[in-house]
C-alpha positions as CSV (number, residue, x, y, z in Angstrom):
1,X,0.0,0.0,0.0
2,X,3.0,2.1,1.2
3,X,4.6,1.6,-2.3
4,X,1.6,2.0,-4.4
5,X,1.3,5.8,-2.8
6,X,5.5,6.2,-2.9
7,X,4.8,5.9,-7.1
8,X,1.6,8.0,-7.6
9,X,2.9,10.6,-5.8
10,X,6.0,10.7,-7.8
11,X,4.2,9.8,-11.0
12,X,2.1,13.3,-9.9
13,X,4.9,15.3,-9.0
14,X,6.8,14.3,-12.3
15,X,3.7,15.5,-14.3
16,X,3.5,19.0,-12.4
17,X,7.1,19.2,-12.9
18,X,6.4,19.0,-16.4
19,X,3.8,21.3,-16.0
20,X,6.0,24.1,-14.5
21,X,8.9,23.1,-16.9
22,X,6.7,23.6,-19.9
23,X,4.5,26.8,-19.0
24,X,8.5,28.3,-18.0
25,X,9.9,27.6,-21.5
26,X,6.8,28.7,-23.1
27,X,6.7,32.1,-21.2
28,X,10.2,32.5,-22.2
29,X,9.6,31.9,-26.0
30,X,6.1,33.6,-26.1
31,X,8.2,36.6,-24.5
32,X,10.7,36.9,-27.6
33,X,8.1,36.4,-29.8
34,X,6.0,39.5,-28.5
35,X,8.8,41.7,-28.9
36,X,9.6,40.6,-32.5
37,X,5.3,40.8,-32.5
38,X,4.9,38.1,-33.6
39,X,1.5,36.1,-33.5
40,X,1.3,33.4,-29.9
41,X,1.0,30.2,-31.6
42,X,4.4,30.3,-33.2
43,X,5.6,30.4,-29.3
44,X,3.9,27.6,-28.3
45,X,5.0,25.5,-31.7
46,X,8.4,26.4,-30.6
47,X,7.8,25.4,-27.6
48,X,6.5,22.0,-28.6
49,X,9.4,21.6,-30.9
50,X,11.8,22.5,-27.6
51,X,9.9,20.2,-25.0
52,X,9.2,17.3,-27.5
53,X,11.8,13.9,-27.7
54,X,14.1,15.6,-30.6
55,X,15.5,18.2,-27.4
56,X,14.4,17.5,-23.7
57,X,11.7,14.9,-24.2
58,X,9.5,16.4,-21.1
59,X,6.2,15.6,-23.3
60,X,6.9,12.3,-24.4
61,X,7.5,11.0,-20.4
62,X,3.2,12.4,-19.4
63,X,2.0,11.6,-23.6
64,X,-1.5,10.8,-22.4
65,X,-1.8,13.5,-19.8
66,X,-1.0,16.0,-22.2
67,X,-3.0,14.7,-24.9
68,X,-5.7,14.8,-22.7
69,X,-5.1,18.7,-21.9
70,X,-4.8,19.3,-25.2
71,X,-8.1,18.1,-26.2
72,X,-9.4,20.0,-23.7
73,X,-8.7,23.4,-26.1
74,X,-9.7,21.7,-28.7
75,X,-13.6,20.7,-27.6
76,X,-13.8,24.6,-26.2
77,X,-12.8,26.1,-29.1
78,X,-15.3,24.3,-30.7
79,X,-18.0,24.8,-28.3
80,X,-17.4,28.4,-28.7
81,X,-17.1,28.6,-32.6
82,X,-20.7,27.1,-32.7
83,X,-21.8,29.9,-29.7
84,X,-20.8,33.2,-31.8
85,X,-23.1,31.2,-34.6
86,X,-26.4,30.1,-34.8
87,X,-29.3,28.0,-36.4
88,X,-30.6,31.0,-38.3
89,X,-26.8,32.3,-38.9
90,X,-26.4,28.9,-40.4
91,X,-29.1,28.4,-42.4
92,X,-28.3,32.2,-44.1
93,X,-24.8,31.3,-45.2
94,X,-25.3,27.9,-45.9
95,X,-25.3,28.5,-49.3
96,X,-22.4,30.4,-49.7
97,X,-20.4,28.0,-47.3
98,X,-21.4,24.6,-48.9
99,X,-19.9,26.0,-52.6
100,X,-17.0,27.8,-51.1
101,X,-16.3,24.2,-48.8
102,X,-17.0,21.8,-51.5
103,X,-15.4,23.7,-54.1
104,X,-12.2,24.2,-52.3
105,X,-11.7,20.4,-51.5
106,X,-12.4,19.5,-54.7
107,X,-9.8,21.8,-56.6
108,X,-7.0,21.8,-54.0
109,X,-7.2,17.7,-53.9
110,X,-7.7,17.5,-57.8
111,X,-5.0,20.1,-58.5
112,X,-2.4,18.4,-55.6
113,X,-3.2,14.7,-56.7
114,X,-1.8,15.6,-60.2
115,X,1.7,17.4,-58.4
116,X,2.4,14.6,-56.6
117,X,2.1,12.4,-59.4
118,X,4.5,14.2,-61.3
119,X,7.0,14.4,-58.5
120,X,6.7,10.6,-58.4
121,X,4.2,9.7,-56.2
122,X,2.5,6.5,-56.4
123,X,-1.4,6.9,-57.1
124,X,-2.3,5.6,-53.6
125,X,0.1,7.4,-52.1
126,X,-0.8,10.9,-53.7
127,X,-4.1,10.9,-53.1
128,X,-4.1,10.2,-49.6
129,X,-1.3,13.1,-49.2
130,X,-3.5,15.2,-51.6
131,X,-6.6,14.6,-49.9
132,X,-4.6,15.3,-46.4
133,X,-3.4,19.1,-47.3
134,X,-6.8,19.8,-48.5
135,X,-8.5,20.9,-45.4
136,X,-7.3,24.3,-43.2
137,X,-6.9,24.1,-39.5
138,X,-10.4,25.6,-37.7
139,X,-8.3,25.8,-34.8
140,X,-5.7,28.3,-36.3
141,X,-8.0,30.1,-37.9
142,X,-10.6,30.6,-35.0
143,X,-8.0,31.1,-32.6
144,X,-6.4,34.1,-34.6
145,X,-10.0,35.5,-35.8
146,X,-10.6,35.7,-32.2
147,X,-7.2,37.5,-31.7
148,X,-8.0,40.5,-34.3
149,X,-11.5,40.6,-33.2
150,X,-12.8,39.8,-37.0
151,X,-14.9,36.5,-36.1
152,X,-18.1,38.2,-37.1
153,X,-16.6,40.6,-40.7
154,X,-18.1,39.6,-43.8
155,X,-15.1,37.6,-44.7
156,X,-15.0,35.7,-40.9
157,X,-18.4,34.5,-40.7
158,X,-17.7,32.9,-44.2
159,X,-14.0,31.8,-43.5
160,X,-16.2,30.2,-40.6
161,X,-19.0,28.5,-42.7
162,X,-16.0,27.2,-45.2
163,X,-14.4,25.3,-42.1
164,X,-17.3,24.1,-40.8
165,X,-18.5,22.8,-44.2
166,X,-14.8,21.3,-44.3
167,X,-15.0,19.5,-41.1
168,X,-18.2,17.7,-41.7
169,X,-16.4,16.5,-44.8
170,X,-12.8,15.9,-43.1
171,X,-15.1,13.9,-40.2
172,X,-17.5,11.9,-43.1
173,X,-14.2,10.9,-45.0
174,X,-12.5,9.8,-41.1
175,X,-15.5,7.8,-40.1
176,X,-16.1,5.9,-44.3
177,X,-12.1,5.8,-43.8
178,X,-12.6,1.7,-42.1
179,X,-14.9,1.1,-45.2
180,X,-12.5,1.6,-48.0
181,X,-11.0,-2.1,-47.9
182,X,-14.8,-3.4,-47.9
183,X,-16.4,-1.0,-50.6
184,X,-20.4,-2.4,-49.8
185,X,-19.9,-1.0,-46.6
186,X,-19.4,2.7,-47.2
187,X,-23.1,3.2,-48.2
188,X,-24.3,1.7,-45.2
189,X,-21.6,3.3,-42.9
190,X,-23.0,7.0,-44.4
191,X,-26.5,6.2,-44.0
192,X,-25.8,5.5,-40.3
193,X,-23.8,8.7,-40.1
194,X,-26.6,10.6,-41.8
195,X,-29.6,9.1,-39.9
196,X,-27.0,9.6,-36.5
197,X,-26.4,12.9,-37.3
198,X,-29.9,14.1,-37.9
199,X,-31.3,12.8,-34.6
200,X,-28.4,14.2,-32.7
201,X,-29.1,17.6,-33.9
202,X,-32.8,17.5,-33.8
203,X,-33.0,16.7,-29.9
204,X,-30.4,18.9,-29.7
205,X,-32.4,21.5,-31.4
206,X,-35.3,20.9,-29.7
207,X,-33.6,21.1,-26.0
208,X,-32.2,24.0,-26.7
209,X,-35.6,26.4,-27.8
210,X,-37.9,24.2,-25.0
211,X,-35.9,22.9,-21.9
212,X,-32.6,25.2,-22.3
213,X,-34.3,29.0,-21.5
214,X,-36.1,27.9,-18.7
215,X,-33.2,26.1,-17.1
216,X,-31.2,29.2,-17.8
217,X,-32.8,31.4,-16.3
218,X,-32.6,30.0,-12.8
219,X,-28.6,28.7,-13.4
220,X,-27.8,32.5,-15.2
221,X,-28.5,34.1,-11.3
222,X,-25.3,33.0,-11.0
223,X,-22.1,33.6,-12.6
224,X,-20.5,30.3,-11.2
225,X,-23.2,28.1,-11.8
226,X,-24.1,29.2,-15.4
227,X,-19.9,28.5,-15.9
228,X,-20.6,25.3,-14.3
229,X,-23.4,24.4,-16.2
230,X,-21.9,25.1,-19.8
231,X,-18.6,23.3,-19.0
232,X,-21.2,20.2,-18.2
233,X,-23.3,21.0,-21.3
234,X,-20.4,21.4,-23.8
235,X,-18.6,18.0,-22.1
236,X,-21.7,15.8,-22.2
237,X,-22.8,16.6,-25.9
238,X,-18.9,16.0,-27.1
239,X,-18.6,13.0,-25.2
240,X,-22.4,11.8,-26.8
241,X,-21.2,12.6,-30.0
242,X,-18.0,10.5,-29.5
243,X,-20.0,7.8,-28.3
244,X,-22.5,8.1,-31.3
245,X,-19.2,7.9,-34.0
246,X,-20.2,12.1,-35.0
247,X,-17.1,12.6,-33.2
248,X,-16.1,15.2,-29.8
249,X,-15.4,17.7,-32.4
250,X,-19.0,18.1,-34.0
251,X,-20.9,17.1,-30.3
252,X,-18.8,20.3,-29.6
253,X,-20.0,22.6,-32.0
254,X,-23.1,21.3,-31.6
255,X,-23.5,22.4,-27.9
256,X,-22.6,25.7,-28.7
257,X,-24.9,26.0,-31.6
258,X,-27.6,25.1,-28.9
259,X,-26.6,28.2,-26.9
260,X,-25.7,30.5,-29.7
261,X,-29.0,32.1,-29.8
262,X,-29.2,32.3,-25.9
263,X,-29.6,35.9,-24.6
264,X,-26.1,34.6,-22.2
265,X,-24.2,33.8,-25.4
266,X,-21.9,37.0,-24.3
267,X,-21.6,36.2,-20.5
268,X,-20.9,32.3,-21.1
269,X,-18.3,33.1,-24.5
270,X,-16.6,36.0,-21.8
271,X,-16.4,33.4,-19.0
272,X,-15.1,30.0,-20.6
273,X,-12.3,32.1,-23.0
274,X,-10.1,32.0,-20.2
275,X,-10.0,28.3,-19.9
276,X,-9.9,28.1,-24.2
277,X,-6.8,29.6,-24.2
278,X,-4.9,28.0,-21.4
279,X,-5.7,24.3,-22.8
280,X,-5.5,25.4,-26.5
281,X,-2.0,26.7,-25.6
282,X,-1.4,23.1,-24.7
283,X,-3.0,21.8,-27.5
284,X,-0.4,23.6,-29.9
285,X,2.3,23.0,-27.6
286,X,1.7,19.2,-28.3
287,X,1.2,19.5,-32.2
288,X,4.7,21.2,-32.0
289,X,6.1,18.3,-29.9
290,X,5.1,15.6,-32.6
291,X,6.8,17.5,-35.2
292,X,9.3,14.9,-35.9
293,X,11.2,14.1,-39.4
294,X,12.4,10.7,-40.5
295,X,13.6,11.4,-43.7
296,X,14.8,14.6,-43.5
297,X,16.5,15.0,-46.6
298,X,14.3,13.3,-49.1
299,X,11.2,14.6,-47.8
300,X,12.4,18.8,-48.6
301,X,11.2,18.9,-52.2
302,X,8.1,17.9,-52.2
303,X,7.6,19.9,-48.8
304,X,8.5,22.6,-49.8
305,X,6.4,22.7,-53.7
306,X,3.1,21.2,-51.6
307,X,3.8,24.4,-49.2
308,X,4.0,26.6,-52.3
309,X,0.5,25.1,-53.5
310,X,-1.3,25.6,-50.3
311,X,0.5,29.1,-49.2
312,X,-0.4,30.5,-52.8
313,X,-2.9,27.8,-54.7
314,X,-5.3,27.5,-51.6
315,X,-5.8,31.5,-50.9
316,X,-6.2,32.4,-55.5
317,X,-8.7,29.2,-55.6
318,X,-11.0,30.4,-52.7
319,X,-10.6,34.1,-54.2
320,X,-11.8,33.1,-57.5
321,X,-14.8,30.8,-55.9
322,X,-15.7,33.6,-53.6
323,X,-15.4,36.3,-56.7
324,X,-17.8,33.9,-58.5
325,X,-20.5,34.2,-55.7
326,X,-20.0,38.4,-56.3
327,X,-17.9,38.9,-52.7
328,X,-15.9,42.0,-52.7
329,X,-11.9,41.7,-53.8
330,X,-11.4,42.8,-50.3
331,X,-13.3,39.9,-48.6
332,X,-12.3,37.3,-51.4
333,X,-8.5,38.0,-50.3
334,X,-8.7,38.0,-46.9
335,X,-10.9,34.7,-46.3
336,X,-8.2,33.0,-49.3
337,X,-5.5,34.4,-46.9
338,X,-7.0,32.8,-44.1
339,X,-7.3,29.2,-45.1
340,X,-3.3,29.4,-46.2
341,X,-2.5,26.2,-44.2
342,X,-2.9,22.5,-43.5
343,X,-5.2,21.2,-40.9
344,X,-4.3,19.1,-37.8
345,X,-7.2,16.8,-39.4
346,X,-4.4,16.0,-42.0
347,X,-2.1,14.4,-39.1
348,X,-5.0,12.7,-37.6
349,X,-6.0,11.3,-41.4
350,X,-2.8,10.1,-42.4
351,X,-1.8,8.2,-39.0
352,X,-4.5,6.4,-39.3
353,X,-4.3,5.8,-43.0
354,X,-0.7,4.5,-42.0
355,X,-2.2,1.9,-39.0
356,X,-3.9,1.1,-41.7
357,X,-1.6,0.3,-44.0
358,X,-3.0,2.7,-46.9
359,X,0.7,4.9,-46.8
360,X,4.4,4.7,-45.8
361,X,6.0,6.7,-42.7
362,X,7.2,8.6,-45.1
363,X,4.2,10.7,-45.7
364,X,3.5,11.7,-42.4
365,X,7.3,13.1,-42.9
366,X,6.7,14.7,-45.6
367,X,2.8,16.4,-44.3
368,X,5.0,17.0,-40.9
369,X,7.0,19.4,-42.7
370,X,4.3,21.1,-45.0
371,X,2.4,21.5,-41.5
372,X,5.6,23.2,-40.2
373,X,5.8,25.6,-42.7
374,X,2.0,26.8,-43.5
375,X,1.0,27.0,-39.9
376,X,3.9,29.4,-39.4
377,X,3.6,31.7,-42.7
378,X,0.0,31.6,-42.3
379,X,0.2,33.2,-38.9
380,X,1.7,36.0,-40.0
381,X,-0.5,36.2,-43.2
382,X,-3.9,36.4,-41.1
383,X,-2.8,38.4,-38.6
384,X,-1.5,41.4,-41.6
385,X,-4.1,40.3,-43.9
386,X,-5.5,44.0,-44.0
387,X,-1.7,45.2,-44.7
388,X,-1.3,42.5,-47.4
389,X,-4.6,43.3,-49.2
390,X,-3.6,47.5,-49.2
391,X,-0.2,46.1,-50.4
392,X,-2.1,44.3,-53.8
393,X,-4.5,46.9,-54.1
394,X,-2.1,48.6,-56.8
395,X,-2.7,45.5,-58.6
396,X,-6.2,45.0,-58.4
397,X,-7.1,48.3,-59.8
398,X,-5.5,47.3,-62.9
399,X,-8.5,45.3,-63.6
400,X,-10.8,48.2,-63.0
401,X,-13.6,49.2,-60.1
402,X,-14.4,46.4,-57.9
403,X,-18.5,45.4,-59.3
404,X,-19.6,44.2,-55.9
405,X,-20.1,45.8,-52.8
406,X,-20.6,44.2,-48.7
407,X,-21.9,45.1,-45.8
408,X,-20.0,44.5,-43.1
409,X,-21.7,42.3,-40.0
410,X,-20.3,44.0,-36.8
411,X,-23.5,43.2,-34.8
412,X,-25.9,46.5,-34.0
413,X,-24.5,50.2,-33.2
414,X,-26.5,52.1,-30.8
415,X,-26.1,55.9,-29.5
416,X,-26.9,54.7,-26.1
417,X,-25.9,52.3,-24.1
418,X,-27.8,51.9,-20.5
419,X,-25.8,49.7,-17.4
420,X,-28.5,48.9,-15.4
421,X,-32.4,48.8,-15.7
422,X,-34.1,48.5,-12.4
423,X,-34.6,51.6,-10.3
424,X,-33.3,54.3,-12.3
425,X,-32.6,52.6,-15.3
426,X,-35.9,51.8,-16.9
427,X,-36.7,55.6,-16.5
428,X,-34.5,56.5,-18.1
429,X,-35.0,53.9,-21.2
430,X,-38.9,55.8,-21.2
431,X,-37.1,58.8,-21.8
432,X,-34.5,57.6,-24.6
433,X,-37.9,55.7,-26.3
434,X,-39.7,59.1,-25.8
435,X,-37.1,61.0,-27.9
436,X,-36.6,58.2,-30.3
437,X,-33.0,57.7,-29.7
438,X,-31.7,54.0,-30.2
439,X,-30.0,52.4,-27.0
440,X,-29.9,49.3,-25.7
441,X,-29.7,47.9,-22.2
442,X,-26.7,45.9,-20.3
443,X,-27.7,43.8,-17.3
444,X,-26.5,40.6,-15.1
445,X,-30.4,40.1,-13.3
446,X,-31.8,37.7,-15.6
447,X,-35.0,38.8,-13.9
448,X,-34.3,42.3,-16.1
449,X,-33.5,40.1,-19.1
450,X,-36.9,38.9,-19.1
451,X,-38.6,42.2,-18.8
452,X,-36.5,43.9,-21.5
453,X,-37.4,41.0,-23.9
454,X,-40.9,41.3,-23.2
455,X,-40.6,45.0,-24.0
456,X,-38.5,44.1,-26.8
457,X,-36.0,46.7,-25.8
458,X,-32.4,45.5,-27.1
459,X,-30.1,44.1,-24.1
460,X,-26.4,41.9,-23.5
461,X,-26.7,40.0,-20.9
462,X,-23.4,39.7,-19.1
463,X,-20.6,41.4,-15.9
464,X,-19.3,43.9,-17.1
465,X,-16.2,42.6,-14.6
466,X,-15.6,40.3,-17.4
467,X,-12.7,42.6,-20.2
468,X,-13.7,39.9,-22.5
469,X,-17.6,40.6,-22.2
470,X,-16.9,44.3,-22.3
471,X,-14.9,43.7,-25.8
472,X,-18.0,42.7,-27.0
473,X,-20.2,45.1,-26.5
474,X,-20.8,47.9,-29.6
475,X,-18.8,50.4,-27.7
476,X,-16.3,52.0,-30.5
477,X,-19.6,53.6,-32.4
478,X,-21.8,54.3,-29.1
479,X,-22.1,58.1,-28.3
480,X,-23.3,58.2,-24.7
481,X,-22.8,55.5,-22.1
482,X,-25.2,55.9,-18.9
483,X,-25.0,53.7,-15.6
484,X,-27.3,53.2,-13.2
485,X,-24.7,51.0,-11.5
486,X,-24.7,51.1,-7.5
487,X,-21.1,50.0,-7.6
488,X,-18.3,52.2,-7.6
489,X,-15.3,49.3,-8.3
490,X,-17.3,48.0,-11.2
491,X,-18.0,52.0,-12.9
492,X,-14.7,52.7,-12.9
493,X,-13.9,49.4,-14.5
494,X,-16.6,50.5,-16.7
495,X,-15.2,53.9,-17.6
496,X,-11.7,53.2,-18.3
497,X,-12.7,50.5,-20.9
498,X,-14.6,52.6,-22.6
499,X,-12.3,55.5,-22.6
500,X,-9.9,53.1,-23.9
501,X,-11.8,51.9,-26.3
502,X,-14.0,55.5,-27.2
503,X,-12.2,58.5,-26.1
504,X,-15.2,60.8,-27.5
505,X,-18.1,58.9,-25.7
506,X,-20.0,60.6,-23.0
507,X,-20.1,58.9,-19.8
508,X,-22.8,59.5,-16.9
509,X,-22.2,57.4,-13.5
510,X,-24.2,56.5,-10.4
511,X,-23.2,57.1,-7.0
512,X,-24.8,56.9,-3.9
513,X,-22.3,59.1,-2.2
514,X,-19.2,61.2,-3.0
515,X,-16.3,59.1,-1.5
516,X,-15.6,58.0,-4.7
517,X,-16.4,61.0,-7.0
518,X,-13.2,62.4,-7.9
519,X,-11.9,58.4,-8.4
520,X,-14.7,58.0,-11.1
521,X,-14.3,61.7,-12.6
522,X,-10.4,60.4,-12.9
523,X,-11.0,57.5,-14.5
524,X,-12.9,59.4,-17.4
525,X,-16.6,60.2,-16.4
526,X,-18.1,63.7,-17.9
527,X,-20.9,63.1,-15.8
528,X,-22.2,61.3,-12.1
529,X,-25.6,61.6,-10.9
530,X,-25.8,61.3,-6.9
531,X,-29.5,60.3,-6.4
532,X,-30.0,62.6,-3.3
533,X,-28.8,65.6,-4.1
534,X,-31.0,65.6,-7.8
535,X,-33.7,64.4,-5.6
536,X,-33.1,67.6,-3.1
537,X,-32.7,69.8,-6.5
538,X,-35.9,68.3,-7.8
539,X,-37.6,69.3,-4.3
540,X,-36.2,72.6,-4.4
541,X,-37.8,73.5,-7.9
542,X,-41.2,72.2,-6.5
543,X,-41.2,74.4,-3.7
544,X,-39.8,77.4,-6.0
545,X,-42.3,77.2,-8.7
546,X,-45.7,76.0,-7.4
547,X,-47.9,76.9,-4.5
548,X,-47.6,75.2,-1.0
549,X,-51.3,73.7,-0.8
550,X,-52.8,70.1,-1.0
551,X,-53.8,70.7,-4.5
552,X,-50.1,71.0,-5.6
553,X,-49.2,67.9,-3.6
554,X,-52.2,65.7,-5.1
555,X,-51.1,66.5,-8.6
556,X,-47.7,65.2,-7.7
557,X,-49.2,62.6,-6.0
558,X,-51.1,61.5,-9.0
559,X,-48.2,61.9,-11.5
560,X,-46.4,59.4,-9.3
561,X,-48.7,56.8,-8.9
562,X,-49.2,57.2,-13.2
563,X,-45.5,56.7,-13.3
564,X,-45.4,53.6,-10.5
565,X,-48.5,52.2,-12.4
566,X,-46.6,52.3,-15.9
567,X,-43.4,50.9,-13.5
568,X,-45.3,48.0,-13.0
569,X,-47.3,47.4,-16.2
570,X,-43.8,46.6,-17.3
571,X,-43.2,44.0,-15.2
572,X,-40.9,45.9,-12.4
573,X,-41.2,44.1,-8.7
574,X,-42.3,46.3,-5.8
575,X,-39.7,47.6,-3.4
């Protein structure tokens, strides 16, 4: 018994060793790579690369631990590509997604089947390597969309729609992958996968516009529980979809998809972001780690013209399919841009193709190295895709005035924002109605939620404690920003964000008392309203401008219970 503890608790301090050993190195190389600014995910590569059996092997000695981790980043990414979408969101660029998707597979496998064939390649052989470069890496691309803060542009929402069309097909060629040695099996194997599919996302659906906004509404009264709950929700549908043969991946998406139209799609995308990047860190740490080279030398040519094809031959064919479907040149070059790389699908296919005896080691060397290099360039290319595209628009205007136009999906712009609608928040909103100005309302009671849809006033639902749920607010375009906030901490929170983000806005706070008013008027507010002394100015004008009898004081009355009446009517509770 006494030896059975001795080894778990050194197997346990081995692996946090690791731990420590492998954040350290990676704080050290993300450090040089911010000051040659340089995007994250090269830092954790190197890193990989650094910690993986070809330098100090502290991966290889915890493999399943880590590989663990790292599909912990890779089921929350997922989760939360499918919450910034939507069913509706979906069904509107399906469309454009399915031709861009299919399209792109189609020509990047055709065109790469017939260069490998002339470098040599065996037919087998090049179209299991072909088939392997044709799909881009969701996670890369998500991951640095996310960065810039272009996840909902024209050009990221269908850069999106392109990967998720890519991954049903990556996961439907995985899954018919057994049948290929047995070819009367395929048919039955995708009628099980279609039928499996469809029932998967129809209870899914139907959970999440019945069961999932009643449960909510009790679990969103808490910021802990509501995390606790979507870490359960997003685990339990990856894990069903595993167990179904969909995959983690797609049981993934499809949990966020469930929530994407939720009113706490802000608050819960804010909250779990934190735990995304820590374990999707990881999960590129690890990729980086398996980078490994058999044959070196006789793998560099065809590396190195396959990178060529998918760093230049990926981005002009999904430019060309997007220019068909009338897409500006802007948006047409930057989504091409984006999809510049391999996938970690292609790893993932070609191992198993190899268990199975379909390929040679040799290439998985040769994809290793074509991963290596596109993931890297590509980094750079996404993040200065705007810079690249001002760079060729010389070149562009050669071929004369761009025929289409976009519109550009940022989400809604409103002059006013209002933190806060009980007490004197929903006064105020009367007011802003009155005068016809547009404004929508930020609150954490879900209690307030449910009156401002049932007024249909517009309203984020989220703490504004969270940076990453302030990021997502419509701040940069607002023109006044009111709160009705009791809190002093969390205004001046407020008001420096916003005068970070908005140094013109106009910013009225809330306090109670003045112990904190020259903090907030620091911090950037034009404006705070101190309840008592308006109330004693209100008083005063009363007393200066009407008569002192009943009368006076049964008008008032009156006008007070109209207004308490109308508080009420729209759902407020009684103090």
């Amino acid at each position: 018994m006494i030896k059975i503890f001795w080894y778990n608790t050194n197997m346990e301090t081995t692996i946090f060793i690791n731990i420590g050993l492998l954040l350290g190195i990676a704080i050290g190389v993300a450090f040089l790579v911010q000051l040659l600014r340089q995007p994250m995910i090269i830092s954790y590569i190197i890193t990989g690369i650094i910690c993986g059996p070809l330098f100090l092997n502290l991966i290889n000695s915890s493999q399943e631990f880590f590989d663990v981790f790292a599909q912990f980043g890779v089921i929350l990414l997922l989760f939360l590509v499918g919450l910034s979408l939507n069913f509706n969101y979906l069904r509107k660029i399906g469309k454009i997604a399915a031709i861009a998707g299919m399209g792109q597979v189609v020509f990047t496998s055709f065109i790469g089947f017939f260069i490998l064939i002339s470098l040599g390649f065996t037919k087998q052989a090049a179209v299991f390597l072909a088939i392997s470069i044709t799909f881009s890496s969701t996670i890369i691309i998500m991951k640095l969309l996310s960065d810039k803060g272009e996840v909902r542009t024209t050009y990221g929402r269908n850069t999106i729609g392109l990967m998720l069309i890519q991954d049903i097909i990556a996961i439907t060629i995985m899954i018919l992958l057994p049948s290929l040695k047995d070819g009367g099996a395929m048919a039955l194997s995708m009628a099980l996968l279609t039928i499996k599919l469809t029932l998967f996302v129809l209870v899914v659906f139907i959970l999440s516009k019945i069961v999932l906004p009643l449960l909510m509404q009790k679990i969103a009264r808490s910021g802990e529980f509501l995390l606790i709950f979507t870490l359960g929700w997003c685990f339990a549908l990856a894990g069903l979809g595993e167990w179904l043969g969909i995959s983690l991946e797609v049981g993934a998406i499809i949990a966020g998809l469930s929530l994407g139209s939720s009113i706490y799609q802000t608050e819960i995308s804010s909250r779990i972001k934190p735990l995304r990047d820590f374990f999707i860190a990881l999960f590129f740490i690890i990729l980086g780690s398996e980078l490994n080279i058999i044959d070196f030398q006789s793998s560099v040519l065809p590396s190195l013209i396959l990178s060529a094809f998918v760093l230049l031959g990926n981005p002009l064919i999904l430019y060309l399919l997007y220019r068909s479907m009338k897409f500006t040149r802007k948006n047409s070059f930057m989504a091409g841009l984006t999809a510049a790389q391999v996938s970690e699908f292609g790893f993932i296919f070609l191992f198993v193709s190899w268990q199975m005896g379909y390929i040679n080691a040799d290439i998985i060397s040769i994809f290793t190295i074509v991963a290596l290099i596109t993931i890297f360039v590509s980094s750079y290319l996404i993040t200065y895709n705007a810079q690249i595209y001002k760079k060729f628009k010389p070149f562009f205007k050669l071929f004369g005035k761009d025929k289409h136009s976009s519109f550009e999906e940022n989400g809604e712009q409103y002059d006013v924002l209002v933190f806060g609608y009980h007490r004197l928040g929903w006064k105020i909103c009367e007011s802003l109605k009155e005068i016809g100005v547009s404004f929508a309302v930020v609150d954490f009671n879900p209690m307030a939620i449910k009156k401002l849809e049932q007024r249909d006033i517009p309203h984020y639902f989220g703490d504004l404690t969270e940076v990453d749920f302030l990021n997502a607010l419509p701040l940069k375009q607002t023109k006044m920003i009111i709160s009705t906030l009791p809190n002093a901490d969390d205004q001046i929170t407020l008001i420096k964000h916003v005068r970070y983000t908005n140094t013109e806005t106009l910013i009225i706070a809330n306090l109670s008392h003045t112990k904190f008013l020259d903090d907030m008027y620091s911090a950037g507010a034009d404006y705070i309203m101190i309840p008592h002394l308006v109330s004693g100015e209100w008083m005063g004008r009363i007393l200066k401008n009407n008569s002192w009898n009943r009368k006076t004081f049964k008008d008032l009355t009156a006008k007070q219970r109209e207004e308490m009446k109308l508080r009420f009517t729209l759902g407020e509770d009684k103090e």
